[in-house]
C-alpha positions in Angstrom: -15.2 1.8 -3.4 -14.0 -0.6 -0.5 -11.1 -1.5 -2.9 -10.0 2.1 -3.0 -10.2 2.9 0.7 -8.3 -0.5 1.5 -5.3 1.1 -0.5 -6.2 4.6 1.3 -6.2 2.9 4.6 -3.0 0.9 3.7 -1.0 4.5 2.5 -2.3 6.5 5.2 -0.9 3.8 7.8 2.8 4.0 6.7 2.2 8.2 7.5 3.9 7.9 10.5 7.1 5.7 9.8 7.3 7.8 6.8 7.5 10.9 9.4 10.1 8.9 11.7 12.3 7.7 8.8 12.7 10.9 6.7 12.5 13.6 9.6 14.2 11.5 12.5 16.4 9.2 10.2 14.8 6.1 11.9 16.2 3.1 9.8 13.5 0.5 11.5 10.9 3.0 10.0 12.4 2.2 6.3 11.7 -1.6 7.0 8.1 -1.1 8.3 7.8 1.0 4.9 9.6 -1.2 2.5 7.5 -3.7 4.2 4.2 -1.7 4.1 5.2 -1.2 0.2 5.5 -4.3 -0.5 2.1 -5.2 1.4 0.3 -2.4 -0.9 2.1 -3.3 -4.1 0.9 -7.3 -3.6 -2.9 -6.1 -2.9 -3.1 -3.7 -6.0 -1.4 -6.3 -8.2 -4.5 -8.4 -7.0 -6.9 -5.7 -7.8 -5.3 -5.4 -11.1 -6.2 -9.0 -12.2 -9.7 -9.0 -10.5 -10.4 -5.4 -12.6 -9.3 -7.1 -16.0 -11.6 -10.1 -15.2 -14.5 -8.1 -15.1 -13.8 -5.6 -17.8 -13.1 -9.1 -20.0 -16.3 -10.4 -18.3 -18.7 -8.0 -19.3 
């Protein structure tokens, strides 16, 4: 469950630019979240591989 709560720790952390960017119109908040997306989209393409090793593994 680390896996999950790395990706729940990685969502939750964009909460606040999210906030500042759609209720304040904060344009340096969409670059921390394009960013963050980008951070969270490279991680769970890596969990992706490593969960089809070990369902091919076993």
């Amino acid at each position: 469950m680390d896996k999950y709560n790395q990706i729940l720790e990685m969502v939750t952390g964009m909460e606040k630019d999210f906030q500042k960017f759609y209720d304040a119109d904060n344009k340096a908040a969409g670059t921390r979240i394009r960013k963050g997306l980008q951070e969270l989209k490279a991680h769970c393409q890596t969990l992706r591989l490593e969960i089809q090793e070990m369902k091919n593994a076993g």
